[in-house]
C-alpha positions in Angstrom: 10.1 -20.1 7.1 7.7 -21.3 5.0 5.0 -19.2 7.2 6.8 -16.0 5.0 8.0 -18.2 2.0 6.5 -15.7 -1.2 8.2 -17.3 -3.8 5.1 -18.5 -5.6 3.6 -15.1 -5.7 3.7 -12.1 -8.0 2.4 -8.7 -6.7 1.9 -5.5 -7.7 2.9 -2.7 -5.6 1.3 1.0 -6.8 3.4 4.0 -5.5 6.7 1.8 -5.2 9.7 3.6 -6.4 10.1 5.1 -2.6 9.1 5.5 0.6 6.8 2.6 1.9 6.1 1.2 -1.3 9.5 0.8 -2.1 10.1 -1.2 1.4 7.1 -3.4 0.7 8.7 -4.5 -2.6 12.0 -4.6 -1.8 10.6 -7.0 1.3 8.5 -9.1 -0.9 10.9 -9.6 -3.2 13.8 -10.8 -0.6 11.2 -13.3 0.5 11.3 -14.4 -2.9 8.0 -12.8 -4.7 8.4 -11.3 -8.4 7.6 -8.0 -8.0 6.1 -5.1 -9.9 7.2 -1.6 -8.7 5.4 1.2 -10.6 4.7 4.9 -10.2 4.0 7.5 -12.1 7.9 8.1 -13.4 9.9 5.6 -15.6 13.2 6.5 -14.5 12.2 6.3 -10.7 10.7 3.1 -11.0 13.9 1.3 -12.7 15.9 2.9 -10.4 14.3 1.3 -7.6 14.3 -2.2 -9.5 18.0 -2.3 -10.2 18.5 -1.4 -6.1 16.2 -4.2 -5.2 17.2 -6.5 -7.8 21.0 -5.9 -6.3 20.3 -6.1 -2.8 17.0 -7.5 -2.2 16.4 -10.3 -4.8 16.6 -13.9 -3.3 14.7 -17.2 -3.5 14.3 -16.2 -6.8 12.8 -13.2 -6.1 12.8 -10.2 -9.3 11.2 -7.2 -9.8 10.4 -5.4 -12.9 9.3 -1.7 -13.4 5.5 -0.8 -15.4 5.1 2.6 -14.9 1.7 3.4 -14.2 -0.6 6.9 -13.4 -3.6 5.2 -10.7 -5.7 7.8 -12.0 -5.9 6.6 -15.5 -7.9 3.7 -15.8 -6.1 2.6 -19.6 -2.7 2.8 -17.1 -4.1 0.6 -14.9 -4.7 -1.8 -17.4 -1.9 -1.6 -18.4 -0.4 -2.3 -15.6 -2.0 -5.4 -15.0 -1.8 -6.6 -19.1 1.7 -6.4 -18.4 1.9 -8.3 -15.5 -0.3 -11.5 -16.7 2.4 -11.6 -19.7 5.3 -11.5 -17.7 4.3 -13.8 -14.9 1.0 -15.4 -15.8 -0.6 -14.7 -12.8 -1.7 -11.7 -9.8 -1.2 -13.2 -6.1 -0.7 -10.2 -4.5 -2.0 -6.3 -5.2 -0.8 -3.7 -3.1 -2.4 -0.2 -3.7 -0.2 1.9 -2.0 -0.2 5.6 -4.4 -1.7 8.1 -3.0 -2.0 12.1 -2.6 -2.1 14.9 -0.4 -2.4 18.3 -2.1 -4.0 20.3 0.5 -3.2 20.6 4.2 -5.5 23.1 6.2 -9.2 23.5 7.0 -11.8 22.1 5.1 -13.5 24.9 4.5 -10.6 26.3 2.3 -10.4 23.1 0.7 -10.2 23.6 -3.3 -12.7 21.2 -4.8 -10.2 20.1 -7.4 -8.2 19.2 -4.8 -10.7 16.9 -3.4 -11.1 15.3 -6.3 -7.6 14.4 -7.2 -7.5 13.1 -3.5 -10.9 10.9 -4.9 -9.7 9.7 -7.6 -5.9 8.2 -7.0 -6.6 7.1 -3.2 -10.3 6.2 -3.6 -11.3 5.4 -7.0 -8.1 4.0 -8.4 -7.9 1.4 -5.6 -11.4 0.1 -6.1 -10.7 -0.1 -9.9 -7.3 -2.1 -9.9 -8.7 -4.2 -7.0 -11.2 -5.3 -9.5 -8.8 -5.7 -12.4 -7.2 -8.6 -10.6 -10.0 -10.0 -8.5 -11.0 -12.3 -11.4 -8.2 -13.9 -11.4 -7.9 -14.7 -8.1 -11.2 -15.8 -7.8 -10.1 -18.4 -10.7 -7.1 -19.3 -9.1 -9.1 -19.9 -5.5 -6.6 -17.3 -3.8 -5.0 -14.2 -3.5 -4.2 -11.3 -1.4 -5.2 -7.3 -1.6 -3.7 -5.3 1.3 -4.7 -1.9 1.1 -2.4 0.8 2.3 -4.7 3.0 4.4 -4.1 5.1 7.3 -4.2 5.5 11.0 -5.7 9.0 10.2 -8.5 7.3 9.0 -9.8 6.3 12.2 -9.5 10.0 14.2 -10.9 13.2 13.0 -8.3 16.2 11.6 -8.4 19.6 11.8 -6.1 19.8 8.8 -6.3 16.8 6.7 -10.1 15.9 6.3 -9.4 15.0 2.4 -6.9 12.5 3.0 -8.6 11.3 6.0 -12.4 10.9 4.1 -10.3 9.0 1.5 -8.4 6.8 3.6 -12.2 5.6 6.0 -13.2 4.7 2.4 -9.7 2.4 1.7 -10.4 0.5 5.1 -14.3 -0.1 3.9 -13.2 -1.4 0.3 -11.3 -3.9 2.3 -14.1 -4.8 4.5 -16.3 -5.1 1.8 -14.2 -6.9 -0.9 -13.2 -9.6 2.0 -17.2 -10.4 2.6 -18.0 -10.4 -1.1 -14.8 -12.6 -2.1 -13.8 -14.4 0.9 -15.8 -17.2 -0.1 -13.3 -17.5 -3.1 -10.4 -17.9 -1.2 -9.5 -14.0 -1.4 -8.2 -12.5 1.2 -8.5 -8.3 1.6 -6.9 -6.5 4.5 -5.7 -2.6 5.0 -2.4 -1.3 6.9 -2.9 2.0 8.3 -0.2 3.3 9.5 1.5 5.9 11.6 3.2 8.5 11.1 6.0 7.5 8.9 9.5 8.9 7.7 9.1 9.0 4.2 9.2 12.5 2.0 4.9 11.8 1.5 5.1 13.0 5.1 7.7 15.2 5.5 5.8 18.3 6.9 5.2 16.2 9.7 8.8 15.0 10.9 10.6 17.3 9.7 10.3 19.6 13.0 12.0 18.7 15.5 9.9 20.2 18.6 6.8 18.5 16.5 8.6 15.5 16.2 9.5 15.2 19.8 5.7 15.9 21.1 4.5 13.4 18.7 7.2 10.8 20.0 6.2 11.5 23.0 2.7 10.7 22.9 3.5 7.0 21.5 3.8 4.2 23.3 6.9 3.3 21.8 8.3 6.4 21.7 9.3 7.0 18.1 7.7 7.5 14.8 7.9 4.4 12.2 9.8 3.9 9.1 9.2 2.2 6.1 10.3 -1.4 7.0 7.8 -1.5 9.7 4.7 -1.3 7.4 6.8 -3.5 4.8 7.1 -6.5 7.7 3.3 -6.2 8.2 2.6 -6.4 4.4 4.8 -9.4 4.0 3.0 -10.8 6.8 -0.5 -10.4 5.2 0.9 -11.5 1.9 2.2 -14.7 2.9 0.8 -18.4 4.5 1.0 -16.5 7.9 -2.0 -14.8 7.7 -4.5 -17.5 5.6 -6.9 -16.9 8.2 -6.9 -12.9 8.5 -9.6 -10.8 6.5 -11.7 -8.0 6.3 -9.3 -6.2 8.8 -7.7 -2.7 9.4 -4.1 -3.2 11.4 -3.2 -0.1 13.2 0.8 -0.5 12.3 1.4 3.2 14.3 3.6 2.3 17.3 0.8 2.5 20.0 -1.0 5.9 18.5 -4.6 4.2 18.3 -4.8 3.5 22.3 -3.7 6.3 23.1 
């Protein structure tokens, strides 16, 4: 157990009052990490605190709600202000918010949509990442995991905006591990599959799409939260002190075949 023991590190998770964010915290926390959940919305955020809290809090694992907007930088450091006084110390970021406002061709593409895409997936990661990387370098440690995705590594007829975003979350992570891995800072992405959380609803939501997508993978199903929270854990804890730079492909199979 003490491969997955996180109950000397705080993290911040971005985009955590659902879907995958919410599992990653709820995850860390029952593996005893203190915990930040924050999105954009107050109320969501401490409802998701006082679930994990009740039903996921051990080895002295908490969580706490900041709310936070990615795409304001004064948020951000906020965010991270907060999170120094509560606990003293970052260990563990996890940019997970992100947007999709425009599905279809990229020719139809609104430019402001493109650049709200640019600033919370792209923009606001590389920001926060370097809010906390000084003290983590000071500390000799730490862990970014970057939540990508598997449609980063394919081309799209319909999501080119998301999918230019998410190639430029796996090379933060490449390059942040080079520069800082000297330091003792580790920086990894998760891209992964198709997911059931409401972020992707259009695409599970159909059944006959849903059953030719299922049946393209390997393992024959789509993934859900807890599956991208495991590898996160994973990455976060002692298990993976010798794993940087790298993109896992958490998608059940999709990137082989």
């Amino acid at each position: 157990m003490e491969l997955f023991d996180l109950s000397n590190r705080v993290a911040i998770v971005t985009g955590s009052s659902k879907g995958i964010g919410k599992a990653i915290a709820a995850r860390m926390c029952q593996h005893g990490a203190k915990v930040v959940v924050s999105s954009r919305k107050a109320d969501a955020c401490q409802a998701a605190v006082e679930e994990i809290n009740r039903d996921y809090a051990a080895n002295g694992g908490e969580a706490i709600s900041i709310p936070a907007h990615v795409a304001i930088p004064d948020d951000l450091l906020n965010l991270v202000d907060r999170t120094l006084d509560k606990w003293g110390k970052i260990t563990t970021l996890v940019p997970n918010a992100a947007v999709n406002p425009y599905y279809g061709p990229s020719a139809e593409m609104p430019e402001s949509a493109f650049d709200k895409i640019w600033e919370v997936n792209v923009k606001s990661v590389f920001k926060l990442c370097h809010m906390v990387l000084p003290g983590m370098v000071a500390a000799g440690s730490g862990s970014i995991i970057i939540i990508a995705s598997n449609s980063g590594l394919k081309g799209s007829a319909s999501l080119s905006g998301y999918s230019i975003s998410k190639v430029a979350e796996h090379q933060i992570a490449r390059n942040l591990a080079v520069e800082f891995g000297p330091h003792g800072v580790r920086v990894n992405a998760i891209a992964p599959g198709l997911i059931k959380t409401d972020f992707a609803k259009t695409l599970w939501t159909n059944p006959d799409r849903l059953a030719r997508v299922e049946n393209l993978l390997p393992l024959r199903r789509i993934g859900n939260p807890d599956d991208i929270a495991g590898t996160a854990v994973f990455l976060a804890s002692q298990a993976a002190a010798f794993l940087t730079g790298q993109v896992l492909n958490v998608d059940g199979g999709n990137a082989v075949v």
